[in-house]
Residue frames as qw, qx, qy, qz and C-alpha x, y, z in Angstrom:
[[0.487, 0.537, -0.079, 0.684, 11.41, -36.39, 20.05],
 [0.468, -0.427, -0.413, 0.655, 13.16, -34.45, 23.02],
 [0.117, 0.940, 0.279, -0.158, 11.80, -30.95, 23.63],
 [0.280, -0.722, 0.250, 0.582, 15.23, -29.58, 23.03],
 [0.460, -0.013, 0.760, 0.459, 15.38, -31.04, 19.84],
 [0.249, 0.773, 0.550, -0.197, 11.76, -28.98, 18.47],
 [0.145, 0.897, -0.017, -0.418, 13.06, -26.01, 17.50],
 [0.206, -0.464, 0.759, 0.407, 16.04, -27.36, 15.59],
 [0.375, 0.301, 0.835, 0.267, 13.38, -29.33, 13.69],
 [0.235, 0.915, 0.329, -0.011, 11.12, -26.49, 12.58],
 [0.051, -0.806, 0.205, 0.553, 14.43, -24.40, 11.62],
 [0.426, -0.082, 0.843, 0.317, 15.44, -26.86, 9.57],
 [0.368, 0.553, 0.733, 0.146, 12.22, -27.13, 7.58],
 [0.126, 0.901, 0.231, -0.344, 12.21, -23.16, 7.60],
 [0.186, -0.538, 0.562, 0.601, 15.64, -23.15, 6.40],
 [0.321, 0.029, 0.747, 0.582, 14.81, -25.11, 3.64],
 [0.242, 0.785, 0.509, -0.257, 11.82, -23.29, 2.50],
 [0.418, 0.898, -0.046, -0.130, 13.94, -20.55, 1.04],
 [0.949, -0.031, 0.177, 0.259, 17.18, -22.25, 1.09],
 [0.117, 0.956, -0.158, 0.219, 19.28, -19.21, 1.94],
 [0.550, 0.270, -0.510, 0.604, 22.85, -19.60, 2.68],
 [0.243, -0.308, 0.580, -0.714, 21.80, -17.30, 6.50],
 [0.799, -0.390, -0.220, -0.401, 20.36, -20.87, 7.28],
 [0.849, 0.082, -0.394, 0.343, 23.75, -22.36, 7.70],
 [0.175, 0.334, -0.618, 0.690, 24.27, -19.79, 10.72],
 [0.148, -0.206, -0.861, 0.441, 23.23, -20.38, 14.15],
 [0.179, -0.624, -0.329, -0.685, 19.72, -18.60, 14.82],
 [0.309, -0.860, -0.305, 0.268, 19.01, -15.77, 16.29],
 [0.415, -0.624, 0.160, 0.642, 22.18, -14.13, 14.65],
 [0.556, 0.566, 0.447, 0.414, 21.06, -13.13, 11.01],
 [0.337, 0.198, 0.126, 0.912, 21.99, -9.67, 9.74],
 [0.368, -0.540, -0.396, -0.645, 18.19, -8.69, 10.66],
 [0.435, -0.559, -0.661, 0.249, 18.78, -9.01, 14.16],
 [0.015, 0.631, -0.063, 0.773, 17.87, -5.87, 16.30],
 [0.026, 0.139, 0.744, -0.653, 17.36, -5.04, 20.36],
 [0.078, -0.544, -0.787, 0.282, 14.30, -5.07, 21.87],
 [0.127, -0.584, -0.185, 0.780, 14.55, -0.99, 21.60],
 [0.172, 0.117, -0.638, -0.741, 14.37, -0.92, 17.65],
 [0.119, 0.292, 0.885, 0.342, 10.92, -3.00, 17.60],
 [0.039, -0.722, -0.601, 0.340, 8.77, -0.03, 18.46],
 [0.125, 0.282, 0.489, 0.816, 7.60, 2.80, 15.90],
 [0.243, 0.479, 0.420, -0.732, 5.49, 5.84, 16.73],
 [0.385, 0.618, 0.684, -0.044, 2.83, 5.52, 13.91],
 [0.333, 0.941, 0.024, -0.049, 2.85, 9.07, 12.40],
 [0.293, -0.644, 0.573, 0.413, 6.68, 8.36, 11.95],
 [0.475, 0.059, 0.750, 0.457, 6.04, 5.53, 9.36],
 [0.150, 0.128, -0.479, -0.855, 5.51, 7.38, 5.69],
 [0.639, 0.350, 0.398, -0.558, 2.28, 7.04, 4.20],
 [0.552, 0.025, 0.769, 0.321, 1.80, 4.11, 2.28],
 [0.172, 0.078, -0.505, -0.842, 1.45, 4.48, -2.11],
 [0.639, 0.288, -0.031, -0.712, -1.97, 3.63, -3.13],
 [0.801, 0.169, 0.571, -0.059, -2.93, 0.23, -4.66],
 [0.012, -0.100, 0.795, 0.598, -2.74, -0.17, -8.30],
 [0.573, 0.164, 0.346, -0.725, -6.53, 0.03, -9.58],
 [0.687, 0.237, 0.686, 0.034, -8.52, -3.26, -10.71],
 [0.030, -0.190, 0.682, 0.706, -8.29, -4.10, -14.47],
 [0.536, 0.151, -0.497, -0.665, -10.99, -4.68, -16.50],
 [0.712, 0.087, -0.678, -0.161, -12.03, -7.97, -15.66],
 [0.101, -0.339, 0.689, -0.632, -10.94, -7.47, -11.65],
 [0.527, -0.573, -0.627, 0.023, -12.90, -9.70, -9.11],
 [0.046, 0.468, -0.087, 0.878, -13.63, -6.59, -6.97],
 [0.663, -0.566, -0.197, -0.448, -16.21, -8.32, -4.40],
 [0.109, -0.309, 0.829, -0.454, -15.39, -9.67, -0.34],
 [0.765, -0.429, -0.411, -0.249, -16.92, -12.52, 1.50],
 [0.458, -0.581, 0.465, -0.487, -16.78, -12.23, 5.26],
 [0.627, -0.242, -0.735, 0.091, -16.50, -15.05, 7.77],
 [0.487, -0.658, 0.181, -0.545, -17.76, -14.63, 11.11],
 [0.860, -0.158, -0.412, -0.257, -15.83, -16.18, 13.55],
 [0.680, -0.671, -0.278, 0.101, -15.25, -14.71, 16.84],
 [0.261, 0.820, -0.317, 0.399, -12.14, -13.53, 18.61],
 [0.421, 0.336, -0.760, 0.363, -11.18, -16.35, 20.01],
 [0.579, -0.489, 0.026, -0.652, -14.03, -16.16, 23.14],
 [0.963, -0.249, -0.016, -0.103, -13.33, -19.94, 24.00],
 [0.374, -0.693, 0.605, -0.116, -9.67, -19.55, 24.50],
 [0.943, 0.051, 0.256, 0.205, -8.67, -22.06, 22.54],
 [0.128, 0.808, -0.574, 0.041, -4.33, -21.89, 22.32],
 [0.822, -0.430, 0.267, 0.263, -1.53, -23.99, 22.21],
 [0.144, -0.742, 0.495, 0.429, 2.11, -24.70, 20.86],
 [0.581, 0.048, 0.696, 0.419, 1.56, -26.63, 18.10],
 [0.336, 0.627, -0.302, -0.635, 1.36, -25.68, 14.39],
 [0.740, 0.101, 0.608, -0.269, -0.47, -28.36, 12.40],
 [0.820, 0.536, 0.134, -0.146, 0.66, -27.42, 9.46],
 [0.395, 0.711, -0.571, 0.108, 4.33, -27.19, 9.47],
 [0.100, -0.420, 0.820, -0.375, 4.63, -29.33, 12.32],
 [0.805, -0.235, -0.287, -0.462, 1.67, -32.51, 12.38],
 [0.897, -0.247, -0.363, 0.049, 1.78, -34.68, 14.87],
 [0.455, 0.217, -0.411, 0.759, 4.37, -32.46, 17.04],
 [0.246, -0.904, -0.350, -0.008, 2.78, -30.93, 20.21],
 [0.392, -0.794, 0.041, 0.463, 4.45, -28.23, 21.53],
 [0.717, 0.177, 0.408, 0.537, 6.21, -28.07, 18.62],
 [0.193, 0.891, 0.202, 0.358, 5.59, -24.33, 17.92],
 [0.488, 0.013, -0.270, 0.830, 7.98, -23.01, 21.02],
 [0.036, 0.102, -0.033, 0.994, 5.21, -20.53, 20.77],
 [0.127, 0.427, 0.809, -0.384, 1.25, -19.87, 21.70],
 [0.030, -0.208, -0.517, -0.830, -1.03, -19.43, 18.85],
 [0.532, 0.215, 0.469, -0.671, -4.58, -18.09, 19.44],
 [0.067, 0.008, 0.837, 0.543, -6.93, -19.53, 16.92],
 [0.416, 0.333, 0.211, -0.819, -10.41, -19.05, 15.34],
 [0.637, 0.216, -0.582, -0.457, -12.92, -21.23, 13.47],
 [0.666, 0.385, -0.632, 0.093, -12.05, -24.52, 13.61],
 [0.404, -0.735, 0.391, -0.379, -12.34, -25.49, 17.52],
 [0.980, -0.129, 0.081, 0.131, -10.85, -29.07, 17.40],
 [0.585, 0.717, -0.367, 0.090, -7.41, -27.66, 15.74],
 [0.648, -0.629, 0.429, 0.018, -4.07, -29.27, 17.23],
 [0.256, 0.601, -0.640, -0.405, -1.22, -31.11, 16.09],
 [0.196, 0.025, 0.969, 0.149, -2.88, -34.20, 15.34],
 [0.549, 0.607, 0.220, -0.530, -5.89, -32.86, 13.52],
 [0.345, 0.100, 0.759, 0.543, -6.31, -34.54, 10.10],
 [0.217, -0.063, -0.468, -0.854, -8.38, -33.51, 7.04],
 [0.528, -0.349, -0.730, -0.258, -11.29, -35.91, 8.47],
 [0.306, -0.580, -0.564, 0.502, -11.14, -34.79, 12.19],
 [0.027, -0.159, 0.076, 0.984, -11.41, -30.81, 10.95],
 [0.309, -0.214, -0.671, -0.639, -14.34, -31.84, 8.48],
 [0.547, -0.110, -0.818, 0.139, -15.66, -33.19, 11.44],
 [0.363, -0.132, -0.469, 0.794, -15.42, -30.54, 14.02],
 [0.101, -0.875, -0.417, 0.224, -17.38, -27.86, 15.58],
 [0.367, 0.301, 0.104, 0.874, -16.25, -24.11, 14.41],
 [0.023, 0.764, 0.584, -0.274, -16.97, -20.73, 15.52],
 [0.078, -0.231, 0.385, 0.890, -17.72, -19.87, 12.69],
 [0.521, 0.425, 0.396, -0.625, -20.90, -19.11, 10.96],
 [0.638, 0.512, -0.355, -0.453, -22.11, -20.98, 7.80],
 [0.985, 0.171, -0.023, 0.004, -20.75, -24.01, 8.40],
 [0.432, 0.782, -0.380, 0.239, -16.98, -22.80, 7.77],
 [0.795, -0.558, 0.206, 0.122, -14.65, -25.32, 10.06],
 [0.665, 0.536, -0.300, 0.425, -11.59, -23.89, 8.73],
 [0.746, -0.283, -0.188, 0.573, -8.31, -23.52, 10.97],
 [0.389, 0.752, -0.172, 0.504, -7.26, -19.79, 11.25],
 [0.758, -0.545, -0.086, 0.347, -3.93, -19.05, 13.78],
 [0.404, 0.638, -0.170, 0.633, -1.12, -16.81, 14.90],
 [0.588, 0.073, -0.589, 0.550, 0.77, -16.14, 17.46],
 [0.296, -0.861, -0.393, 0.127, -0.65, -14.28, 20.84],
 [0.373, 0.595, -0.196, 0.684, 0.11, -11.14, 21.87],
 [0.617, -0.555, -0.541, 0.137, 1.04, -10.28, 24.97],
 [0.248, -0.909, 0.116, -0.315, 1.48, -7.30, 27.46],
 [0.736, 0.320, -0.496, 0.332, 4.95, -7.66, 28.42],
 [0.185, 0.433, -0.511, 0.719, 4.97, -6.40, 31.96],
 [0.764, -0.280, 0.040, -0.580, 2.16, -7.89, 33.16],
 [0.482, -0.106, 0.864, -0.097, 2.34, -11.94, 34.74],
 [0.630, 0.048, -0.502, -0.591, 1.01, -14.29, 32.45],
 [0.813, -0.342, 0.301, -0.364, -1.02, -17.52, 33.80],
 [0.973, 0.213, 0.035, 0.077, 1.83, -20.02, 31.72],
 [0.307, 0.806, -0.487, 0.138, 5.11, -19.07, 32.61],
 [0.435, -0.331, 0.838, 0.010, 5.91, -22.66, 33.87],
 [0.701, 0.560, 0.367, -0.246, 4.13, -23.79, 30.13],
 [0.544, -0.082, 0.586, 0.595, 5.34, -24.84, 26.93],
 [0.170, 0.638, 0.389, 0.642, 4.87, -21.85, 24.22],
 [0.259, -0.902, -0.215, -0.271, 4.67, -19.84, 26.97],
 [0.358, -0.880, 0.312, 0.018, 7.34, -18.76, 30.13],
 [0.899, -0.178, 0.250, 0.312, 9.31, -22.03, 29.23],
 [0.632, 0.610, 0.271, 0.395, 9.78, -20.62, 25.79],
 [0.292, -0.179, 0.000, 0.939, 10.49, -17.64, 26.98],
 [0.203, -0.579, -0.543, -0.574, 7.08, -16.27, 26.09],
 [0.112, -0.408, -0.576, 0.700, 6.37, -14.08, 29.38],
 [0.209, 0.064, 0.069, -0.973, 3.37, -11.95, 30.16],
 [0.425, 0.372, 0.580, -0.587, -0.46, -11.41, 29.97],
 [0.305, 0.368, 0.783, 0.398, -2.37, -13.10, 26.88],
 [0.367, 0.338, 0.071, -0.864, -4.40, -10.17, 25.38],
 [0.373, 0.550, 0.724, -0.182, -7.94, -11.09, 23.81],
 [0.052, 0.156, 0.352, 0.922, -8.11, -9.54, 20.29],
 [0.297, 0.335, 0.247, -0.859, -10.74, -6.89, 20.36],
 [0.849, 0.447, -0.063, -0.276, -12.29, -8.29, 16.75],
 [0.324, -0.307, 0.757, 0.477, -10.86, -10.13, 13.81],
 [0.469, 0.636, -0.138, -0.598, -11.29, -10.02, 10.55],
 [0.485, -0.049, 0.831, 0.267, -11.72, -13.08, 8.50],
 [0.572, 0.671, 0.155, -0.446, -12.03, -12.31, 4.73],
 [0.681, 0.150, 0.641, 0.323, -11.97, -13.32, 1.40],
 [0.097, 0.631, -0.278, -0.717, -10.63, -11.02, -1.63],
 [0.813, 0.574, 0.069, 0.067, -10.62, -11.21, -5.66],
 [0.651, -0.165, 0.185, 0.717, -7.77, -10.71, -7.70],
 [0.064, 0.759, 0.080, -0.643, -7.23, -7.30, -9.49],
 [0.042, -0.392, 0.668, 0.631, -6.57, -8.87, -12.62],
 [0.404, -0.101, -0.732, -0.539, -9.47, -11.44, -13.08],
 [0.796, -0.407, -0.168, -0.415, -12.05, -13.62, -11.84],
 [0.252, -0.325, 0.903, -0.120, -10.94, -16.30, -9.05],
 [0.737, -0.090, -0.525, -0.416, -11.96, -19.78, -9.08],
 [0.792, -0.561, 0.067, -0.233, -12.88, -21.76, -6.06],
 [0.307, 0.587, -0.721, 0.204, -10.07, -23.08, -3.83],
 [0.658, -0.075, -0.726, -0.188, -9.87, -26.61, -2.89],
 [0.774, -0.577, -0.006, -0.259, -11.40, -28.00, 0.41],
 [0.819, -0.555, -0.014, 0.145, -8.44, -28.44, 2.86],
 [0.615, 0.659, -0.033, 0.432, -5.88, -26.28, 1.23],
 [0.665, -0.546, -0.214, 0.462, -2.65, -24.89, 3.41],
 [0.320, 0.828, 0.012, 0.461, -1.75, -21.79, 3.34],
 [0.669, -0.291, -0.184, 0.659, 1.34, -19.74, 5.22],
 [0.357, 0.826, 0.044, 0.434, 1.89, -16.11, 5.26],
 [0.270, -0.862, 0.355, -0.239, 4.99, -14.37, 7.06],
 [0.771, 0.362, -0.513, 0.108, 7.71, -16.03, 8.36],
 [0.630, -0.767, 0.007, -0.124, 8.49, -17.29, 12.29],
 [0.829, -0.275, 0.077, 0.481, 11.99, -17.69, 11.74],
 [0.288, 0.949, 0.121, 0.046, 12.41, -13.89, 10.20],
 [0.341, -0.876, 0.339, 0.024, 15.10, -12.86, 12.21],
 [0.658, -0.388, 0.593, 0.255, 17.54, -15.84, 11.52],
 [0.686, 0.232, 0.553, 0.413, 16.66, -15.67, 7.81],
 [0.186, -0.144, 0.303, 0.923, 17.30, -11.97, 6.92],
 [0.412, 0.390, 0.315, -0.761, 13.67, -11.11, 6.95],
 [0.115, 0.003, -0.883, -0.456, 12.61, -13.48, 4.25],
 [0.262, -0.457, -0.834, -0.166, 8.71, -13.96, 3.70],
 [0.197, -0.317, -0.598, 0.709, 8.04, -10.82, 5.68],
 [0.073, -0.006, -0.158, -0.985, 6.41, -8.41, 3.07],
 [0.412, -0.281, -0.703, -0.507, 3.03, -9.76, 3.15],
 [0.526, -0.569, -0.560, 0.292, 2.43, -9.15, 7.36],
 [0.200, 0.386, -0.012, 0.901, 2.24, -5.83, 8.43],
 [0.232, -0.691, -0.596, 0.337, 1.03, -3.53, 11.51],
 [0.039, -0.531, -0.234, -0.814, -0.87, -0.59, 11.70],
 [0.085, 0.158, 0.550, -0.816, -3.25, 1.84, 14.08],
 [0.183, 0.665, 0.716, 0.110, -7.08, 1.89, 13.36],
 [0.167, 0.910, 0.313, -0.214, -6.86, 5.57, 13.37],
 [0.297, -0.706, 0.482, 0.425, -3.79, 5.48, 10.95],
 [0.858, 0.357, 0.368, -0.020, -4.91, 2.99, 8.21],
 [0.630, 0.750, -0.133, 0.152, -2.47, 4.62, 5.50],
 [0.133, 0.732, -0.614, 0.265, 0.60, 3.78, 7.22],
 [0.971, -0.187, -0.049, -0.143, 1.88, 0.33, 7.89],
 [0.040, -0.781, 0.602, -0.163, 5.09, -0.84, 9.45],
 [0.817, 0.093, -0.553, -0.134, 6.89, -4.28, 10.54],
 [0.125, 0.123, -0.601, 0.780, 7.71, -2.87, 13.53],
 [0.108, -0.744, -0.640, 0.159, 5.17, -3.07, 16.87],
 [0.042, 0.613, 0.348, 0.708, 3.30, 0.63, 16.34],
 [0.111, -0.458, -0.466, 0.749, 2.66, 3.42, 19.20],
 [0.137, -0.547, -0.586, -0.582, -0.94, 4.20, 18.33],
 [0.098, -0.332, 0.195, -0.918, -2.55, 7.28, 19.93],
 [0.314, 0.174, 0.746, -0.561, -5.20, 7.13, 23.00],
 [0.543, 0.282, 0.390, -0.688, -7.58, 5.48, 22.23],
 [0.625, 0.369, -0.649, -0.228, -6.33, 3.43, 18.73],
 [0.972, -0.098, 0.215, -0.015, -5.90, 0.06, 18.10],
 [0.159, -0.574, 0.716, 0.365, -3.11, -1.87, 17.41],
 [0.917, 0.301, 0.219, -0.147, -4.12, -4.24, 14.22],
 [0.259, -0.438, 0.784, 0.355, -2.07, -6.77, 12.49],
 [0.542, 0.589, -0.017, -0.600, -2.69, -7.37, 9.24],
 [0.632, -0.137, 0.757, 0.092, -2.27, -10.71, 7.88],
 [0.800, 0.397, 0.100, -0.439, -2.56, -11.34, 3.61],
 [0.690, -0.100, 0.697, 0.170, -1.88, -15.16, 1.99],
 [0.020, -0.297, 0.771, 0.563, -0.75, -16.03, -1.07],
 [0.528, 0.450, 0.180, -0.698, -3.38, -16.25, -3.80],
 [0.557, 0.423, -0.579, -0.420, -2.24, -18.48, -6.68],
 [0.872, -0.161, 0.393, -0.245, -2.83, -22.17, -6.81],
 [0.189, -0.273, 0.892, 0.306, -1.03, -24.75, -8.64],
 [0.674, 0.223, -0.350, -0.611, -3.90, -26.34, -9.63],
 [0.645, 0.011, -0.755, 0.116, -2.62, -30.23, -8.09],
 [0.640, -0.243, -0.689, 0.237, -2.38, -29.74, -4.63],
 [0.433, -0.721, -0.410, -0.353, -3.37, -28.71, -0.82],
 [0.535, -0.771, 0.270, 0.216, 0.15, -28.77, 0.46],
 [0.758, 0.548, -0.316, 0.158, 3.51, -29.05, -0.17],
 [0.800, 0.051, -0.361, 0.477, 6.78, -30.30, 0.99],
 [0.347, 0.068, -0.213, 0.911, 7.98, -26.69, 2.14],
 [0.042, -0.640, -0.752, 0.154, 3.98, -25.15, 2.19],
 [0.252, 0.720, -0.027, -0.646, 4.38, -22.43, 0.26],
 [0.111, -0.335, 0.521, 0.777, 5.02, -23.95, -3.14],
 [0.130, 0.435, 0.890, 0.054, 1.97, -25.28, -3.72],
 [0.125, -0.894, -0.424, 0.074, 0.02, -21.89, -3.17],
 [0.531, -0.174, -0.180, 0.809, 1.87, -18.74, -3.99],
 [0.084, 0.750, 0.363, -0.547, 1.47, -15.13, -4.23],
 [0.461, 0.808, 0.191, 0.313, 0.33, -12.99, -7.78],
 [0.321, -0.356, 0.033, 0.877, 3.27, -10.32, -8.68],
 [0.056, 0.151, -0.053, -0.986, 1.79, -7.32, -9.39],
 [0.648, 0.230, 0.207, -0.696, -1.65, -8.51, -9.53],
 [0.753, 0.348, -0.494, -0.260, -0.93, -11.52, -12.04],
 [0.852, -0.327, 0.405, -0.051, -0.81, -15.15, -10.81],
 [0.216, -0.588, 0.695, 0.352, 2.36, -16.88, -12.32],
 [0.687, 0.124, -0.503, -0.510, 1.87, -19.19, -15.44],
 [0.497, 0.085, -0.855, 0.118, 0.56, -22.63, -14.48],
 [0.027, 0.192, 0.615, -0.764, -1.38, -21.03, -11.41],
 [0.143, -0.594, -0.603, -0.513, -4.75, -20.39, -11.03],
 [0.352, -0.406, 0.111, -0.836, -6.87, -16.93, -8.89],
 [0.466, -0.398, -0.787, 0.065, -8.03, -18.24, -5.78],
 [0.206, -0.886, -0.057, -0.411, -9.83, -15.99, -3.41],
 [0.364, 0.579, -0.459, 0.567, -7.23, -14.24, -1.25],
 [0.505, -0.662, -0.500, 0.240, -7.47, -14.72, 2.55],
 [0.386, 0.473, -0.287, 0.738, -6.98, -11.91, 4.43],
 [0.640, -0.431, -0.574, 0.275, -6.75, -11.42, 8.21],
 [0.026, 0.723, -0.041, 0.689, -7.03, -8.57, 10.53],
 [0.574, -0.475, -0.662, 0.086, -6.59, -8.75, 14.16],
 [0.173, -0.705, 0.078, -0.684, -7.24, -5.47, 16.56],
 [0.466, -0.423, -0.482, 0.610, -5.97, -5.32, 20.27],
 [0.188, -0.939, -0.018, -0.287, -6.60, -2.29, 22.81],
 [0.677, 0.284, -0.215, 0.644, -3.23, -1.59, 23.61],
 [0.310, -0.901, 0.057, 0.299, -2.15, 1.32, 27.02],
 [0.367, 0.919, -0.098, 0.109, -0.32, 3.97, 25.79],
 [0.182, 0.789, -0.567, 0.153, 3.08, 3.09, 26.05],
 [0.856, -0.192, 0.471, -0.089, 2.79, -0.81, 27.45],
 [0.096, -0.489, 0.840, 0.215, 5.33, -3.10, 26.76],
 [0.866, 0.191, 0.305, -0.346, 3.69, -5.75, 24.27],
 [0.201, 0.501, -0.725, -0.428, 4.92, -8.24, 21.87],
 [0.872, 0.098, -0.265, -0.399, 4.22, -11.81, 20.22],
 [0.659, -0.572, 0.484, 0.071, 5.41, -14.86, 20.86],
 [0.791, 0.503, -0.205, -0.281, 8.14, -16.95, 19.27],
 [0.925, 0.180, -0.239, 0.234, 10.84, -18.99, 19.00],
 [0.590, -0.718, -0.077, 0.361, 13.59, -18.00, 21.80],
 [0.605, -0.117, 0.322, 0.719, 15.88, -17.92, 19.32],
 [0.164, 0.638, 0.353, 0.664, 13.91, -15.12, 17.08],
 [0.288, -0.160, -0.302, 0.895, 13.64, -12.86, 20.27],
 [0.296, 0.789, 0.509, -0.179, 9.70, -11.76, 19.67],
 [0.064, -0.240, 0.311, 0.917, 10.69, -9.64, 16.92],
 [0.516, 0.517, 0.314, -0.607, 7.89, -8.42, 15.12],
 [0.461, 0.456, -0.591, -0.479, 9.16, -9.46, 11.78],
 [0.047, 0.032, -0.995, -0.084, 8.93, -12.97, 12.78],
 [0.476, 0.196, 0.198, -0.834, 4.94, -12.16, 12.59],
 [0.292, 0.119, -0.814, -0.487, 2.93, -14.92, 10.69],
 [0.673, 0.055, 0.549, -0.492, -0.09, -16.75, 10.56],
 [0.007, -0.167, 0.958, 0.233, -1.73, -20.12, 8.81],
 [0.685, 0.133, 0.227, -0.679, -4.72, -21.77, 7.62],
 [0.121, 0.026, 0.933, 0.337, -6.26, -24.73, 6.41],
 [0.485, 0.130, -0.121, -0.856, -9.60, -23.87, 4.53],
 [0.231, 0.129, 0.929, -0.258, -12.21, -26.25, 5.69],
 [0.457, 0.274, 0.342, -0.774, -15.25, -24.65, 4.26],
 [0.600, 0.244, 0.762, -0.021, -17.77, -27.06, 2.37],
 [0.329, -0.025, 0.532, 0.780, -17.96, -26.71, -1.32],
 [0.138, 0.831, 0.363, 0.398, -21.30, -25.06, -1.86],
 [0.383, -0.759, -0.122, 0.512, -20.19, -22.43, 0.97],
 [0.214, -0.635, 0.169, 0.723, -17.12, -21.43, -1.04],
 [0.285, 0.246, 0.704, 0.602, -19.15, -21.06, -4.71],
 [0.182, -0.819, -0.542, 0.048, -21.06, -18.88, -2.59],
 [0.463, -0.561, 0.206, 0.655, -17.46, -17.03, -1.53],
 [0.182, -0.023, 0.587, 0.788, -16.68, -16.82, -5.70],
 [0.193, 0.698, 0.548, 0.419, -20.06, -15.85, -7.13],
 [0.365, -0.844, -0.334, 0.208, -19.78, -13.23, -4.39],
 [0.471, -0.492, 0.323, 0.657, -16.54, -12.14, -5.13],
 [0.262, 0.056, 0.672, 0.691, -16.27, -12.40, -9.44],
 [0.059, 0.727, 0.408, 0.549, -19.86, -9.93, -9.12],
 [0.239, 0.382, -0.030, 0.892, -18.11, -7.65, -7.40],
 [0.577, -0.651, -0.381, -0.315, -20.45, -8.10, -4.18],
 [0.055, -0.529, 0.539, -0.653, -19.76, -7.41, -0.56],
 [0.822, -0.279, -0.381, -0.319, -21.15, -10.54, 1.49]]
């Protein structure tokens, strides 16, 4: 397939995901588009967020950590393995990734199982999302697919941490979630679908935690900037994908998983940049989505071996920290 032809395939597949009538215009021109000047939000401007809802009775109430880096080996590219298999470049964009160091778009269930990770325990899941980059700086790939071709300009930043964790649910116990399961949260075609799939991705400052925005944040000297990644929590109960990769795996409304679903522990993802005070930064994406921040999103495929994650649920459903 001709490079020109990539992006038109992955809009497609996005369109049909929610199968909104603003697929059937051209993208880049949804109702959600905005300049460059709108994506940026001084932090003590965005309201302080409500409070949670507190666990029921019955809440899984514990975390399990993974440990596994911030990316140190510099492993990126433009593919995207689960919406796109067997498609390099196929992303238009340059994901960083953690875990999992074999990941690409030809990675199968059996070459992942397979792989080295850096991660600790054993854990050779896949976790990914798009770089950020300092937008006025050079980058070393602006004659690179996912990168200058794309329109992706500037200097890769190196997240400062990440945060790879497992939640409960606030309603019950979970139960373990199968070994190579796909998961999606956010949505890289945001902008062309009228911000669809966006509520679940959200940025913040580290010295601002109660205020989150979908817009990139001006965090005082000396904050981070962290993006804040959480996946859909309900299983079907049959399968590890689906056709569109979100119906298979979806999210609990108000704390309840839909009938026919079952609690699985929640991923949730955190990634922290040092950020100068007023530097042009953004992600990459799709030319056509114009690095808006709403088109934020990241992906997994959960590799970890089945005693590991019965270790994850006892850890979680007594309400441990591990």
């Amino acid at each position: 397939m001709s490079l020109s032809l990539r992006p038109l395939v992955f809009f497609s597949v996005l369109c049909a995901v929610t199968a909104l009538a603003a697929c059937n215009r051209s993208p880049g021109h949804g109702e959600h588009a905005r300049s460059s000047d709108s994506y940026y939000v001084d932090i003590q401007q965005v309201p302080v967020r409500a409070q949670a809802a507190a666990a029921q009775p019955g809440a899984s109430t514990g975390t399990w950590q993974s440990q596994c880096g911030r990316n140190e080996n510099g492993h990126r590219n433009a593919d995207n393995v689960v919406v796109q298999p067997g498609l390099p470049g196929g992303a238009h964009h340059t994901h960083d990734y953690v875990g999992n160091v074999s990941t690409d778009a030809f990675s199968t269930d059996q070459s992942l199982a397979a792989a080295g990770t850096t991660c600790r325990a054993g854990d050779r899941s896949t976790y990914y999302w798009p770089v950020l980059r300092l937008t006025d700086e050079p980058g070393g790939d602006a004659h690179t697919v996912g990168g200058g071709v794309d329109g992706n300009h500037g200097r890769i930043v190196q997240p400062d941490s990440v945060l790879i964790q497992l939640r409960g649910n606030p309603m019950s116990n979970v139960v373990a979630a199968p070994r190579f399961l796909r998961a999606i949260t956010g949505n890289p075609v945001a902008v062309s679908q009228d911000g669809e799939h966006t509520e679940h991705v959200q940025w913040t400052c580290s010295g601002a935690r109660d205020r989150v925005t979908k817009r990139y944040p001006r965090c005082a000297e000396g904050q981070q900037v962290i993006r804040v990644f959480d996946f859909p929590s309900c299983w079907d109960g049959k399968a590890t994908d689906s056709t569109l990769h979100r119906g298979h795996l979806v999210f609990p409304t108000a704390g309840a998983c839909p009938i026919g679903t079952f609690p699985v522990p929640q991923l949730h993802i955190e990634v922290a940049y040092s950020i100068p005070a007023d530097a042009g930064y953004a992600i990459d994406s799709f030319p056509e989505e114009g690095r808006d921040p709403i088109t934020d999103h990241a992906m997994a495929i959960g590799v970890m071996p089945e005693p590991l994650m019965a270790q994850a649920v006892a850890c979680i459903n007594g309400g441990r920290h591990c």
